[in-house]
C-alpha positions as CSV (number, residue, x, y, z in Angstrom):
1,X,124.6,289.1,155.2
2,X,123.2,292.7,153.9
3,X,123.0,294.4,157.4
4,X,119.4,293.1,157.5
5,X,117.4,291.4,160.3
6,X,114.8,288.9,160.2
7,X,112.4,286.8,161.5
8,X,111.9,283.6,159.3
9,X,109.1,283.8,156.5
10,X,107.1,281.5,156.5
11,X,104.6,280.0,153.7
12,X,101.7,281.1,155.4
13,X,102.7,284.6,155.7
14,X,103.1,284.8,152.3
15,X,99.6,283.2,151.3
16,X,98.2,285.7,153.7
17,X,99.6,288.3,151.6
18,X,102.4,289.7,154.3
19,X,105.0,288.8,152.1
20,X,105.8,289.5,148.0
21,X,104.9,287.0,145.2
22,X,107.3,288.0,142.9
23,X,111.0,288.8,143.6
24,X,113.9,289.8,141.4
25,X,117.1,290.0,141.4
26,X,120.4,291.4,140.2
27,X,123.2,288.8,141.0
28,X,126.1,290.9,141.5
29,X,129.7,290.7,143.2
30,X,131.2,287.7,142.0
31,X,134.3,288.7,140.6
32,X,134.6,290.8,143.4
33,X,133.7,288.1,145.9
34,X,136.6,286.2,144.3
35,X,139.4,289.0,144.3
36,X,138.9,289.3,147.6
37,X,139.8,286.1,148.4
38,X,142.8,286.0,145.6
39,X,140.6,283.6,143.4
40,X,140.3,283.8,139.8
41,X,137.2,285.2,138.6
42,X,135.6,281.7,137.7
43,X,135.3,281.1,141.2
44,X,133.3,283.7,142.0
45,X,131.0,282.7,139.3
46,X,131.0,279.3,140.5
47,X,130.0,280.2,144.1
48,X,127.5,282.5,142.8
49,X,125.9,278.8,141.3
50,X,125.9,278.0,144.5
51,X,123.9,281.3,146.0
52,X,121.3,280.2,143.6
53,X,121.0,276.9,143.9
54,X,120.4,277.9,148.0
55,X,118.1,280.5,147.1
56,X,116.2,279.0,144.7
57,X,115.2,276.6,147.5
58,X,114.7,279.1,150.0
59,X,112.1,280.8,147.8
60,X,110.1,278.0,147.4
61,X,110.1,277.3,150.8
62,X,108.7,281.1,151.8
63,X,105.9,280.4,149.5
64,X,107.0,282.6,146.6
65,X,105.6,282.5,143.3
66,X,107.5,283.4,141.1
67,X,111.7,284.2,142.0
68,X,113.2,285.8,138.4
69,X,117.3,286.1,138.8
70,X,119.1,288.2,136.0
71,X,121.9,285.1,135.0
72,X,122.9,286.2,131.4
73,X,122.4,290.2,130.6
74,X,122.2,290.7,126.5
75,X,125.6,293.2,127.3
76,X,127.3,290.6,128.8
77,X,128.3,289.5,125.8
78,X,131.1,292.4,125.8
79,X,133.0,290.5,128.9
80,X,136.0,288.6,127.4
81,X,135.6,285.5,125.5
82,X,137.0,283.9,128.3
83,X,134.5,284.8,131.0
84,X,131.9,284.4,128.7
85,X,132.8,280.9,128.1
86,X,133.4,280.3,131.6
87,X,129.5,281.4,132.3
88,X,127.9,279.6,129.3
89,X,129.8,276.4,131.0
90,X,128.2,276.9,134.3
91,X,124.9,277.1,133.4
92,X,125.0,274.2,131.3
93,X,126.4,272.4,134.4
94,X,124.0,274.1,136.7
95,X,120.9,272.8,134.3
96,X,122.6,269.8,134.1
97,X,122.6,269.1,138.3
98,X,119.7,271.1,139.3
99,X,116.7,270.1,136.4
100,X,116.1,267.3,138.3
101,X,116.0,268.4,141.8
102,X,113.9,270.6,140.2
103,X,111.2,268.8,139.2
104,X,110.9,266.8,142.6
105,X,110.5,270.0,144.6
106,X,107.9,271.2,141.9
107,X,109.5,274.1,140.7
108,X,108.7,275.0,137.3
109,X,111.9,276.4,134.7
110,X,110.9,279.6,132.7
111,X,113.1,281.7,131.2
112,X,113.2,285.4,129.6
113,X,115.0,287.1,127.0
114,X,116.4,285.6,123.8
115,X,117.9,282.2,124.6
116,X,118.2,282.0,120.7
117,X,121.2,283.7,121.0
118,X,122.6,281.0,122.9
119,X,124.6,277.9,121.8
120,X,122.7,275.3,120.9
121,X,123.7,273.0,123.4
122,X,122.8,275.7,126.5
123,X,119.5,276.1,124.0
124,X,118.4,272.5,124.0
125,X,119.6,272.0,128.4
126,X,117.5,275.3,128.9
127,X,114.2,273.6,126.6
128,X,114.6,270.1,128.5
129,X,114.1,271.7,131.7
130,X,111.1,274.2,130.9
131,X,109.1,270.6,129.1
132,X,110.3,268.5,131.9
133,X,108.9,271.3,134.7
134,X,106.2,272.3,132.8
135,X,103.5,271.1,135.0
136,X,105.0,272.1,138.5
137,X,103.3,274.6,140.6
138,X,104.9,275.7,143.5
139,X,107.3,278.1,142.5
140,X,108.5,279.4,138.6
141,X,111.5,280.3,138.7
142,X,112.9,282.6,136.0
143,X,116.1,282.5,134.4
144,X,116.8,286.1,132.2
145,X,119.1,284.6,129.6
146,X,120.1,287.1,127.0
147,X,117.7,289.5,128.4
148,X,117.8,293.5,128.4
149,X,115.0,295.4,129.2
150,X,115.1,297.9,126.0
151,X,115.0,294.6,123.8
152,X,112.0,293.5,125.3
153,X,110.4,296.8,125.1
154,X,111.6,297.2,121.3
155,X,110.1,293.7,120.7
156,X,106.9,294.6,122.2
157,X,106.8,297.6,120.2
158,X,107.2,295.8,117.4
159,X,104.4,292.9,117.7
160,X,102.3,296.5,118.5
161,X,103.3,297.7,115.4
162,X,102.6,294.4,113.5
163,X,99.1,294.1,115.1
164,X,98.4,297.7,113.8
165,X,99.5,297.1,110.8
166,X,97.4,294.3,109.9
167,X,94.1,295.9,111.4
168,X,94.3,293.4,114.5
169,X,95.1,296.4,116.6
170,X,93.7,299.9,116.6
171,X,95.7,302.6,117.7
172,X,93.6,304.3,119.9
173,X,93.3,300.8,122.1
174,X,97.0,300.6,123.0
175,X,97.5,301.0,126.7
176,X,99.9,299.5,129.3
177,X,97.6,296.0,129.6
178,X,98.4,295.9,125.5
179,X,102.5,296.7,126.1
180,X,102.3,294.4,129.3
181,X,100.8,291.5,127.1
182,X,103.6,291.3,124.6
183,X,106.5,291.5,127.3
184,X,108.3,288.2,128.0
185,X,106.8,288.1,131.5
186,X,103.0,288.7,130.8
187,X,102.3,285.7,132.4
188,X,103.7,286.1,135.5
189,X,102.7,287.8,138.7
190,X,103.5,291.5,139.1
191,X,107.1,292.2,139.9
192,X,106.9,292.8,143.9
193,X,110.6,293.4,145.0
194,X,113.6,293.7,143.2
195,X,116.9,293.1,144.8
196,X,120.4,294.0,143.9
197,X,123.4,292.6,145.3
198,X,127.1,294.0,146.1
199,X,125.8,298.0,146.5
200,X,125.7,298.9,143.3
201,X,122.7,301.0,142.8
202,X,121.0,300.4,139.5
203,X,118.9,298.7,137.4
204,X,121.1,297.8,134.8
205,X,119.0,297.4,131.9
206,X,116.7,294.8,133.9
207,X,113.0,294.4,133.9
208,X,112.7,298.0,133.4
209,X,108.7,298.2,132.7
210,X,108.3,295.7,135.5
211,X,109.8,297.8,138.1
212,X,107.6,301.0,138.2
213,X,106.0,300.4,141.0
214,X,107.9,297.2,142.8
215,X,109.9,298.1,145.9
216,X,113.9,298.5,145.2
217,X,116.3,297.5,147.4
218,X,120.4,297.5,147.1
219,X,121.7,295.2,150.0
220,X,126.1,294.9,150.3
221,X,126.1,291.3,150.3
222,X,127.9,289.8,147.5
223,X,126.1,287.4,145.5
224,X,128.1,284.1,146.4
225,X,126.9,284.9,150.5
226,X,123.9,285.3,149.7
227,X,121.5,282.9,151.3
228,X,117.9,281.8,152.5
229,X,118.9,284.4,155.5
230,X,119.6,286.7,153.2
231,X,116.3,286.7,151.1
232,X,114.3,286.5,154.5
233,X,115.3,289.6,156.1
234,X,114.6,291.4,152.1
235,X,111.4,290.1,152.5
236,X,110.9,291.4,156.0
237,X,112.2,294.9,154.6
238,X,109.5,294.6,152.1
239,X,107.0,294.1,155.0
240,X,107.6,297.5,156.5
241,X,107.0,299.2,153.1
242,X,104.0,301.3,152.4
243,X,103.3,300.6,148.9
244,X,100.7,303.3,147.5
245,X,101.4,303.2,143.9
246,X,100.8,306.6,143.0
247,X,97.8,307.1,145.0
248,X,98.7,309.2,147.6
């Protein structure tokens, strides 16, 4: 656990408006999770699975809307081609065992980032499980795949730039609702709370834009022990926030 306390949240608190609709978060502490226990680094990654499978469930049990988890950063590809491998073969199997489940507990599969940088066998699992959820409603759940923030901004900028080009756009009418259109999560509800694991204390090139104004916090917990007790006493830690956006 992070050192925080909790009451449990419930669904209603959230629909009251008590609790955040959208959380982030940066899975970290794996590898450390596994050296600590004399494991090989795999393990780690494979418990960490595990932490999302549990919290993926415990969102939509709190009533969240939307629960985005940073799986696959676009400078991850600089691990070794080992570890690499090792994480393109647990998501496959974690797509493969979760889609399902899934779609029974109406959570709906999104993704961010470029998952055409992917193999083409991750890129077809990931596709089957954002058609077969499409319809579900009671919780997205987000999966940055080959994400950075600076690439999203940079394509942004770009379809900005297009839209200009070609007289769709005048420059004088770009403003944040224009960048906020063109980012990968445009459709989603405003980023509320942002969490990263294992004390590290940055952002790491994740959902920069989306994070002006949503709460930070950097909890000790390692990603594999992090559960639905976990997420609850975030939440509750977001509760006592005083969120003024620059107001006052």
């Amino acid at each position: 656990m992070s050192g925080l306390s909790a009451s449990p949240v419930s669904t209603a608190d959230a629909a009251t408006g008590a609790g955040p609709r959208h959380v982030a978060i940066i899975m970290d502490g794996n590898g450390r999770w596994a050296k600590r226990r004399f494991l090989p680094r795999v393990a780690g990654h494979r418990a960490g699975a595990e932490a999302v499978r549990v919290t993926v469930k415990a969102a939509a049990d709190m009533g969240l809307k939307a629960l985005t988890l940073y799986a696959f950063s676009s400078e991850n590809w600089r691990r070794s081609t080992e570890e690499v491998s090792d994480l393109m073969g647990l998501l496959r199997h974690y797509l493969r065992k979760e889609i399902a489940g899934m779609d029974r507990n109406g959570i709906r599969l999104r993704t961010i980032g470029n998952i055409d940088g992917l193999d083409n066998e991750l890129i077809n699992l990931v596709r089957e499980g954002v058609e077969r959820t499409k319809n579900n409603r009671r919780l997205d759940f987000v999966l940055a795949l080959n994400y950075g923030a600076q690439d999203e901004m940079v394509r942004a900028i770009r379809d900005i730039a297009t839209d200009v080009q070609s007289g769709v756009l005048a420059p004088e009418d770009i403003d944040p609702a224009a960048i906020e259109a063109r980012l990968d999560t445009s459709d989603l509800p405003p980023l509320d709370l942002l969490i990263r694991t294992s004390g590290e204390r940055r952002l790491s090139n994740f959902l920069l834009w989306q994070a002006a104004y949503a709460e930070l916090l950097f909890v000790d917990t390692l990603w594999p022990d992090f559960d639905g007790e976990a997420l609850a006493a975030a939440i509750a830690d977001f509760g006592t926030r005083e969120r003024r956006f620059g107001g006052r």
